[in-house]
C-alpha positions in Angstrom: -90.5 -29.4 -89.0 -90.5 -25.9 -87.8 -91.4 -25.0 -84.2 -91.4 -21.5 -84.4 -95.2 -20.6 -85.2 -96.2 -22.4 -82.6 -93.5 -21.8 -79.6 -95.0 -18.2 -80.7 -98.8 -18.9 -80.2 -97.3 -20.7 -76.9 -95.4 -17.5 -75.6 -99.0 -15.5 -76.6 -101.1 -18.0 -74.7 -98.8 -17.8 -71.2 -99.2 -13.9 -71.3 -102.7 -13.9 -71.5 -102.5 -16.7 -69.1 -101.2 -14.5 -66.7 -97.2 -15.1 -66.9 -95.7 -11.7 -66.9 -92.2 -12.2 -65.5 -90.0 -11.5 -68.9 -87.2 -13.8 -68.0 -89.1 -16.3 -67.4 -91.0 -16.5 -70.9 -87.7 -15.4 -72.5 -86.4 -18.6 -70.8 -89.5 -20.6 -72.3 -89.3 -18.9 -75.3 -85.0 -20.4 -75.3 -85.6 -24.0 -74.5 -86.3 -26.2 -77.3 -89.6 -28.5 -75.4 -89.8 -30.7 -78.6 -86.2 -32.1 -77.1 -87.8 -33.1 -73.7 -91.2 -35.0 -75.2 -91.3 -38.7 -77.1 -90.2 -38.0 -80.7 -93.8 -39.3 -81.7 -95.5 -36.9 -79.9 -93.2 -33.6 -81.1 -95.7 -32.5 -83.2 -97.8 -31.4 -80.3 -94.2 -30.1 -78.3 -95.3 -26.7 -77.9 -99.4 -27.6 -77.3 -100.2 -26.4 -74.0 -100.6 -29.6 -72.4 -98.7 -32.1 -70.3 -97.3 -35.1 -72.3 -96.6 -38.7 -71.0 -92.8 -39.6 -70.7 -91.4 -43.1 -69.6 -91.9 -44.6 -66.6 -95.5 -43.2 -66.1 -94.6 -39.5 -65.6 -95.6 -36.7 -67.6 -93.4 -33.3 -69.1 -95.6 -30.7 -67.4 -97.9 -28.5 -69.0 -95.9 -25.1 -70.2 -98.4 -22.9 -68.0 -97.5 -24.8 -65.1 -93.8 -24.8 -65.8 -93.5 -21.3 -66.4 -96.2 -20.2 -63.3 -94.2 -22.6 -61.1 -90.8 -20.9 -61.8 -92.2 -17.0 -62.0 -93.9 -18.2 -58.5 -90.0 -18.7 -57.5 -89.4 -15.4 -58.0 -85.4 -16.2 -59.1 -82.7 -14.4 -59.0 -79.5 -14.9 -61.4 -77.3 -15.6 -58.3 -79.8 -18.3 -57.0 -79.6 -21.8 -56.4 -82.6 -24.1 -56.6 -83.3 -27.4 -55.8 -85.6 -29.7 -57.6 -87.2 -32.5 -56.6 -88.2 -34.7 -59.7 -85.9 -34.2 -62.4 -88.1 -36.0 -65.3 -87.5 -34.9 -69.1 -85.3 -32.2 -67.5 -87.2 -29.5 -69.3 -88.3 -27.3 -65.8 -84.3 -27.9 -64.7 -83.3 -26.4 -68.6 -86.0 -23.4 -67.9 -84.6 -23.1 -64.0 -81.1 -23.0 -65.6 -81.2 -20.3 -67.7 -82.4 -18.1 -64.6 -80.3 -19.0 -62.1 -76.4 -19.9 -61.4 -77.0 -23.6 -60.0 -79.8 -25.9 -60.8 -79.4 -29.2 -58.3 -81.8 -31.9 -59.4 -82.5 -35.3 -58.2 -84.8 -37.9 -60.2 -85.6 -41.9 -58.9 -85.9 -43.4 -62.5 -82.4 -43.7 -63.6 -83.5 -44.3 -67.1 -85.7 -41.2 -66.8 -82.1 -39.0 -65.2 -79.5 -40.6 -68.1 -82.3 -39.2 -70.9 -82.3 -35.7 -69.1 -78.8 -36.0 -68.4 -78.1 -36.2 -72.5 -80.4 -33.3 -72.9 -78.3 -31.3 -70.6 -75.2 -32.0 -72.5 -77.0 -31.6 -75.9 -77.9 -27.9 -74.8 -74.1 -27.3 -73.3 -75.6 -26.8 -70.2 -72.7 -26.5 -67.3 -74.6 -25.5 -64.2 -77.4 -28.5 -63.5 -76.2 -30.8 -61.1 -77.9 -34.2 -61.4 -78.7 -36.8 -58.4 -80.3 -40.3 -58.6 -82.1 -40.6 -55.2 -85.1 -40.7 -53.1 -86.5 -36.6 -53.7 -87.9 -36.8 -50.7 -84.8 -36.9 -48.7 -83.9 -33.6 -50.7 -80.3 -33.1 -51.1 -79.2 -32.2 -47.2 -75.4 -32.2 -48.0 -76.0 -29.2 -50.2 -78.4 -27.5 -47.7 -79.6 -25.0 -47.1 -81.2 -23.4 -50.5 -82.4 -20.5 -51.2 -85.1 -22.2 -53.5 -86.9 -25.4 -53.8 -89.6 -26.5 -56.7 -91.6 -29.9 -56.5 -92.6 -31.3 -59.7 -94.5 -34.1 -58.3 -97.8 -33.7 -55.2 -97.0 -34.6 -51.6 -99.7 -35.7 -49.3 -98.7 -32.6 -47.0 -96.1 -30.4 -46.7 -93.5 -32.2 -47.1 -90.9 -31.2 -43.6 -87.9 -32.7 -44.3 -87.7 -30.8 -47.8 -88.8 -27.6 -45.8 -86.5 -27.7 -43.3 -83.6 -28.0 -46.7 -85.2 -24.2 -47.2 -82.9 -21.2 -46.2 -84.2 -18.3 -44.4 -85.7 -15.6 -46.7 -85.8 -18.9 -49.4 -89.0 -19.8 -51.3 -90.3 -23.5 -51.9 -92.5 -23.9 -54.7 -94.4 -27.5 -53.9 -98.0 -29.1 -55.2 -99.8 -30.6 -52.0 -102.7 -33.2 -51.8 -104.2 -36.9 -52.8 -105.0 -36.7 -56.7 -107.6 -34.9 -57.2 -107.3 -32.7 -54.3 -104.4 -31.2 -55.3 -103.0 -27.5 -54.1 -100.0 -25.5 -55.2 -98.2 -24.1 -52.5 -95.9 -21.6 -51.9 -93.6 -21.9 -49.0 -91.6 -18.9 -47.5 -89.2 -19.3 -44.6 -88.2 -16.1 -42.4 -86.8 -15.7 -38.7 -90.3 -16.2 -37.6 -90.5 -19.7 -39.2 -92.5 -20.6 -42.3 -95.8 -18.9 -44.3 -97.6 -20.9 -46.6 -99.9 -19.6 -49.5 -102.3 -21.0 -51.9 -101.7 -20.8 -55.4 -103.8 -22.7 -57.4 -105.7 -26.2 -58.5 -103.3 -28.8 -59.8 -102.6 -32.1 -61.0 -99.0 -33.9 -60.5 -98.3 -37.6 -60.0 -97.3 -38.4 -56.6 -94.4 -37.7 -54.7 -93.2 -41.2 -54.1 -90.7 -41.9 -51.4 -88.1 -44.7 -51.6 -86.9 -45.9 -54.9 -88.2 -48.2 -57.8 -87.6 -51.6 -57.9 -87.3 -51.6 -61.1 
C-alpha cells in the first residue's frame, strides 16, 4: 500500500499540534514508521497513536516523538543518548538530526529488530547497547543530549549526572498515571528542570529481563 496520503495528513496534524521545528518534521516526514510497527498493524503506521511492539512496549505516538526531539533542540554536530531503544523509530528520527545517536535497549530481541531496521535504512551513525538504561552509558560520557523513552519514578541522577554542561535531557517523570515530561538543562550553576507536558510511558525498569 501507499503511505504517502496519510504520512501527509500526519505532517498536517503535528503542525497544528504545535511542532514547528522544520527539521524535525522533515525528519518525520523521511523515516518510513510503517518499518518500526507489527506488519499487521501497518495499516494504522502513520495514525497518530502509539502502537504495541514485543515485549510489552509500545512505538510512541508521532506527536510525542517529534515534541520530544524539537524539545532537544539538536544541533547537526550533537550527540544524544537514548535510553530505551525499542522499534528504533525515535533513534532513526534522532539520526537524521544529529552526527551520533548512542542507544541502549534491555530486550535483546527488541535491539536485534531495531538493529535490522538500522541497517535496512543504511544508517551508519546509531550506536547500539544491550544494557541496563538506567546505568546510561558512562564510558561515553558526558553528552550533550539525553532523551528517555520510558517514565522514571524521579529524576533519574545517575543519567543526569551523564549530562554535559550547557546539555539538555529530555526525560518523562512519575508512577503511571502521574506522569510529567521534563526537561533537564545543566549549566555551571547545576541543573534547571521545566515542565512540559502530561504523558504516558511504560516504566523505566532497572536491571535486566530474565527472560
Amino acid at each position: 500500500m501507499s503511505y504517502e496520503a496519510p504520512k501527509i495528513r500526519l505532517i498536517m496534524e503535528l503542525r497544528k499540534q504545535g511542532i514547528t521545528d522544520k527539521r524535525v518534521l522533515g525528519a518525520i516526514e523521511r523515516v518510513p514508521r510503517e518499518l518500526f510497527v507489527p506488519e499487521a498493524l501497518r495499516s494504522e503506521a502513520y495514525d497518530n497513536l502509539p502502537l504495541p511492539i514485543s515485549q510489552g512496549q509500545t512505538i510512541s505516538q508521532p506527536f510525542i516523538v517529534a515534541f520530544m526531539t524539537q524539545a532537544l533542540q539538536l544541533g547537526e554536530r550533537d550527540r544524544v543518548l537514548e535510553i530505551g531503544t525499542g522499534s528504533g523509530y525515535q533513534a532513526v528520527v534522532l539520526a537524521k538530526l544529529c552526527r551520533r545517536v548512542c542507544t541502549i535497549e534491555r530486550y535483546r530481541s527488541l535491539l536485534a529488530q531495531a538493529e535490522t531496521c538500522f541497517e535496512a535504512l543504511k544508517l551508519h551513525n546509531i550506536t547500539t547497547r544491550l544494557s541496563d538504561g538506567a546505568k546510561g552509558w558512562p564510558e561515553l560520557a558526558p553528552f550533550p543530549r539525553i532523551i528517555v523513552t520510558a517514565a522514571a519514578p524521579s529524576m533519574p541522577s545517575v543519567l543526569a549526572d551523564q549530562l554535559d554542561e550547557g546539555g539538555i535531557m529530555v526525560v518523562p517523570v512519575g508512577a503511571p498515571g502521574e506522569q510529567t515530561l521534563l526537561r533537564l538543562t545543566r549549566d555551571s550553576a547545576g541543573f534547571h528542570e521545566e515542565v512540559l507536558l502530561s504523558v504516558r510511558f511504560v516504566p523505566l525498569v532497572e536491571g535486566m529481563p530474565t527472560r
